[in-house]
C-alpha positions in Angstrom: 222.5 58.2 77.0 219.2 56.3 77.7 216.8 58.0 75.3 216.4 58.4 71.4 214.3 61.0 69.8 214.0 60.3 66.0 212.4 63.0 63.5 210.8 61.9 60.2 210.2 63.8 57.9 206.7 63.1 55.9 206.2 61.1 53.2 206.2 63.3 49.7 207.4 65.9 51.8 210.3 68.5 51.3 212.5 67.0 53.9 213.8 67.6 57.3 215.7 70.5 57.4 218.9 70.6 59.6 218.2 73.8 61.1 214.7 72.2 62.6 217.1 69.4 63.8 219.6 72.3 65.3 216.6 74.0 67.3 214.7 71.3 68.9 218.7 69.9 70.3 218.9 73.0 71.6 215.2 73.5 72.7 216.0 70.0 75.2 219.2 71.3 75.8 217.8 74.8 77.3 215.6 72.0 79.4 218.6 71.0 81.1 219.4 67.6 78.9 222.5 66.0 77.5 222.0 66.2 74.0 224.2 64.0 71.0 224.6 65.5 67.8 222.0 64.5 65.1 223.0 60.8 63.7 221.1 60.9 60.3 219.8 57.5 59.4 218.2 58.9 56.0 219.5 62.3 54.3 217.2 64.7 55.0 214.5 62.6 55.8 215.3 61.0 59.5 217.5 62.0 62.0 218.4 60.5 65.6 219.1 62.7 68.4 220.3 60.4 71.9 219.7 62.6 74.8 219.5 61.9 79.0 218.6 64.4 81.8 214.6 64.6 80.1 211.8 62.3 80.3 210.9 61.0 76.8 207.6 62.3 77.7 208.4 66.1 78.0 211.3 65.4 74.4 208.5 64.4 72.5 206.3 67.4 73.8 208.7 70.0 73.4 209.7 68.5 69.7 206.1 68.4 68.5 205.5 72.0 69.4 208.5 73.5 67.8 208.0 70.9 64.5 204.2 71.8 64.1 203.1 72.7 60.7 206.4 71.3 59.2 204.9 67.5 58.6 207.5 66.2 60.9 207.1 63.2 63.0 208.7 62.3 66.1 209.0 59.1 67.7 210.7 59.6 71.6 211.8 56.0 73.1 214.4 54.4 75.5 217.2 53.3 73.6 217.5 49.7 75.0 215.1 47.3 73.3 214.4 49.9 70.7 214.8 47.3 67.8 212.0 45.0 68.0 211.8 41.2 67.7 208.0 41.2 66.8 205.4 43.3 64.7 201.9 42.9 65.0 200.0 44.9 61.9 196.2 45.6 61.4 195.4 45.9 57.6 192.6 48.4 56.8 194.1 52.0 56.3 197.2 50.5 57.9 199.0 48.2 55.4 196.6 49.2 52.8 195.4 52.5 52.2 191.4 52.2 52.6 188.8 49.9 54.0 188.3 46.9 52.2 184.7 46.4 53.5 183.9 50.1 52.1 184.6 49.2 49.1 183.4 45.9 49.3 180.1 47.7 50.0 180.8 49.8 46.4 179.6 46.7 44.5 175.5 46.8 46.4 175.5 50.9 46.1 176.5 51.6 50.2 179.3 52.4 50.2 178.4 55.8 51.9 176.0 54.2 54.3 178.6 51.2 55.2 181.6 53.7 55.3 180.1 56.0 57.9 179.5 53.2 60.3 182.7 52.2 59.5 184.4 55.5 60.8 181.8 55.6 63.8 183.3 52.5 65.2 187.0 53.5 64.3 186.9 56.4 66.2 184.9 54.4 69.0 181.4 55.9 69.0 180.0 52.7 68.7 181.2 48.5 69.6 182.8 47.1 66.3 181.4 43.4 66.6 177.8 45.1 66.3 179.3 47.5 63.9 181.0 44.7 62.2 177.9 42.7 61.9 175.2 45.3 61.1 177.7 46.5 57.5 177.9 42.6 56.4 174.5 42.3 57.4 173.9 44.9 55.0 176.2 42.8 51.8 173.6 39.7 51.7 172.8 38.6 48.6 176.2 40.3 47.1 178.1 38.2 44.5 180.7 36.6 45.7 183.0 37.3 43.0 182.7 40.8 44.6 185.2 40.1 46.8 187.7 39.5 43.7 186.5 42.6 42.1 187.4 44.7 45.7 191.2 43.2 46.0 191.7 44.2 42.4 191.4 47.8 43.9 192.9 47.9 47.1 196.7 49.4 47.2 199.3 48.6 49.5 200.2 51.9 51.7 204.3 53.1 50.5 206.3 51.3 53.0 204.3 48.4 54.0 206.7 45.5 52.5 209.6 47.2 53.4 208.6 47.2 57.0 207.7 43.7 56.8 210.8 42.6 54.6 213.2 44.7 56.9 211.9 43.3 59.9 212.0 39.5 59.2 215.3 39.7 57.4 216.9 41.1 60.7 215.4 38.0 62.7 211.1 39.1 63.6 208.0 37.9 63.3 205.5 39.4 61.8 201.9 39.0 62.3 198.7 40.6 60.5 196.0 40.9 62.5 192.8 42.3 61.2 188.6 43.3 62.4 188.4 42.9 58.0 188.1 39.4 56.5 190.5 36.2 55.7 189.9 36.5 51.9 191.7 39.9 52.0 194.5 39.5 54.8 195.7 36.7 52.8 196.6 38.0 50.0 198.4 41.1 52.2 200.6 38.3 54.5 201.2 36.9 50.8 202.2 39.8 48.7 204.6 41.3 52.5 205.9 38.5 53.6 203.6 38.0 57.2 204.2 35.1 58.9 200.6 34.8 60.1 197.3 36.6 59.0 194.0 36.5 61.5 190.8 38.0 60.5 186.9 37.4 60.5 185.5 35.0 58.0 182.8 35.6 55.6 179.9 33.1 54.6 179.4 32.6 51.7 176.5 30.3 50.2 175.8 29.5 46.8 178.4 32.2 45.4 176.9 34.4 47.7 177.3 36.7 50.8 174.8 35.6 53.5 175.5 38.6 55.4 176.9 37.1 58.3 180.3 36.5 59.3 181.9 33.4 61.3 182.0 33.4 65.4 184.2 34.6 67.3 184.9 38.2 65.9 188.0 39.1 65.7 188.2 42.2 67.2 189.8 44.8 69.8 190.4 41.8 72.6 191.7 39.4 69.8 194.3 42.0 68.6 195.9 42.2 72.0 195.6 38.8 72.9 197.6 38.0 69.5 200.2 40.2 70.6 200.7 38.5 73.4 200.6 35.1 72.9 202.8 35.8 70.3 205.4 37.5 72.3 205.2 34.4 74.9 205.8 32.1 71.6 208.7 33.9 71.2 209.8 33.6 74.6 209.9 37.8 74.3 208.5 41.0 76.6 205.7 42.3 74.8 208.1 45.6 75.0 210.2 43.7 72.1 207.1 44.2 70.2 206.1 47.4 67.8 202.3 47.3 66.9 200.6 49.2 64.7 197.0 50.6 63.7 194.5 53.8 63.0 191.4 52.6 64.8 189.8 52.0 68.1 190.1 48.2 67.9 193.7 48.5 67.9 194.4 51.0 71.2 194.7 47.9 73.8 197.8 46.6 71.6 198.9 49.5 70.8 199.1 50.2 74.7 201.0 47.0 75.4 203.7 46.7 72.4 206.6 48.5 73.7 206.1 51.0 70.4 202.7 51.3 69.8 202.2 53.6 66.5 199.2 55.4 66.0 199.5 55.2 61.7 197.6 58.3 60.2 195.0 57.5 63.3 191.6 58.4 64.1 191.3 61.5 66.6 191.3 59.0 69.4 193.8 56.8 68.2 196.4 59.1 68.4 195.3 61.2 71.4 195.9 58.0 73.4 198.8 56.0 71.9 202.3 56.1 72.6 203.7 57.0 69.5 202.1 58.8 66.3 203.1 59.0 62.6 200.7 61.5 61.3 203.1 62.4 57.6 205.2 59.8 57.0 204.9 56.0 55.2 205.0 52.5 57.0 209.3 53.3 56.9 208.6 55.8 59.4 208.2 52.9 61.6 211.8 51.4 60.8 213.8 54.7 61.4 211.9 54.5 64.4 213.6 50.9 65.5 216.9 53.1 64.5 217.6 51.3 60.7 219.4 53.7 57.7 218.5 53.7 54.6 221.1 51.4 53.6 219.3 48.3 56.0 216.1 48.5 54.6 215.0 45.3 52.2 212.5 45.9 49.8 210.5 42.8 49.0 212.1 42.1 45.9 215.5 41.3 47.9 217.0 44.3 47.4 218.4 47.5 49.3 216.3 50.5 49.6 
């Protein structure tokens, strides 16, 4: 059979129920397709179903409507190529769980001011270089040891160094790419094991935030590009790649990785990408590339 459909269940959730697994193989089955029976790669939490005769288009459709309200994701894909050779990660509400300028911004009192610009240009109301600039802008004169103070607050979303570990140990790359700053996505391709961080630089000047940051901006066009020059490094099809992201910046890669994930996404985010994980962690995205529980590597070396 030449397609996959995989159901997650969400993270903290219940768990996916094998009855909601029975109906939606029999939904695609009424549709005419050749269903498998359910190949669980995590007890009651993700489940594959292998199915030909329906477009992984109309599978995914038809699984989303029976599965809403029940924090269930589903990821529909061909099976050839479905474990990927590459990941390319942003960092701000995507390896880690907030914005690290937002709360960067705490420390001078804006954070309310800086965060809704922040979500304007996420969602893609307005450009993210002039976004970009016009919140650092905002930061001059900020202590430098700031930046310290920030880190010591930011946590790691559940999942992120399993993906990374999991990935690398079964032969990827991995690379962080990021619209937030150097100081921060080193210390994420540090603590998960990237192979690579790229990000905008901050100047600082006498222990001190000018309020500008370095040329070029890393942004939307830098993300993609990344992915594929990376992909050509590797002598790979960017369709060997899974990318992932929540904001605006990241829909051109998330368009050209052959699994583009939409991770807890803005509105138009996940209106546009491929795939979507809307309740469960960053593992979602490895029962996605078909790995059971028992092939997932926690940082620390060992099994999850």
């Amino acid at each position: 059979m030449e397609n996959v459909l995989t159901l997650i269940a969400g993270h903290g959730l219940a768990g996916l129920d094998g009855s909601l697994v029975s109906e939606v193989r029999g939904a695609l089955r009424a549709l005419g397709a050749e269903v498998g029976q359910p190949d669980w790669l995590s007890p009651d939490r993700a489940c594959d179903l292998v199915f030909s005769g329906l477009s992984t288009a109309d599978a995914d459709a038809i699984s989303l409507r029976i599965l809403e309200g029940w924090g269930v994701d589903v990821v529909a894909q061909p099976v050839i190529g479905r474990r990927k050779r590459l990941l390319v990660a942003d960092m701000d509400s995507t390896m880690v769980t907030g914005e690290t300028l937002d709360e960067l911004a705490d420390f001078a009192g804006l954070k309310d001011r800086i965060a809704g610009i922040t979500a304007r240009a996420m969602n893609g109301e307005i450009g993210f270089e002039d976004a970009l600039r016009e919140r650092v802008g905002l930061l001059a004169g900020l202590p430098e040891k700031c930046l310290e103070a920030t880190w010591e607050r930011i946590e790691f979303t559940p999942g992120a160094h399993a993906l990374v570990a999991t990935m690398k140990a079964n032969g990827a790359m991995a690379v962080l790419v990021s619209g937030g700053f150097r100081f921060f996505t080193g210390r994420v391709r540090e603590s998960c094991g990237f192979d690579r961080d790229i990000a905008n630089e901050l100047i600082v000047a006498d222990q001190r935030l000018t309020g500008q940051v370095g040329a070029p901006i890393v942004g939307r066009e830098t993300k993609l590009a990344t992915l594929i020059a990376t992909a050509a490094e590797l002598g790979i099809s960017t369709a060997l790649a899974v990318a992932v992201g929540d904001g605006a910046n990241d829909l051109d890669m998330l368009r050209e990785a052959g699994l583009g994930v939409a991770f807890h996404a803005k509105p138009v985010v996940a209106a546009e990408a491929r795939a979507r994980i809307d309740h469960g962690d960053l593992t979602a995205l490895l029962y996605a590339q078909g790995y059971r529980d028992e092939d997932i590597v926690l940082s620390c070396g060992g099994a999850g």
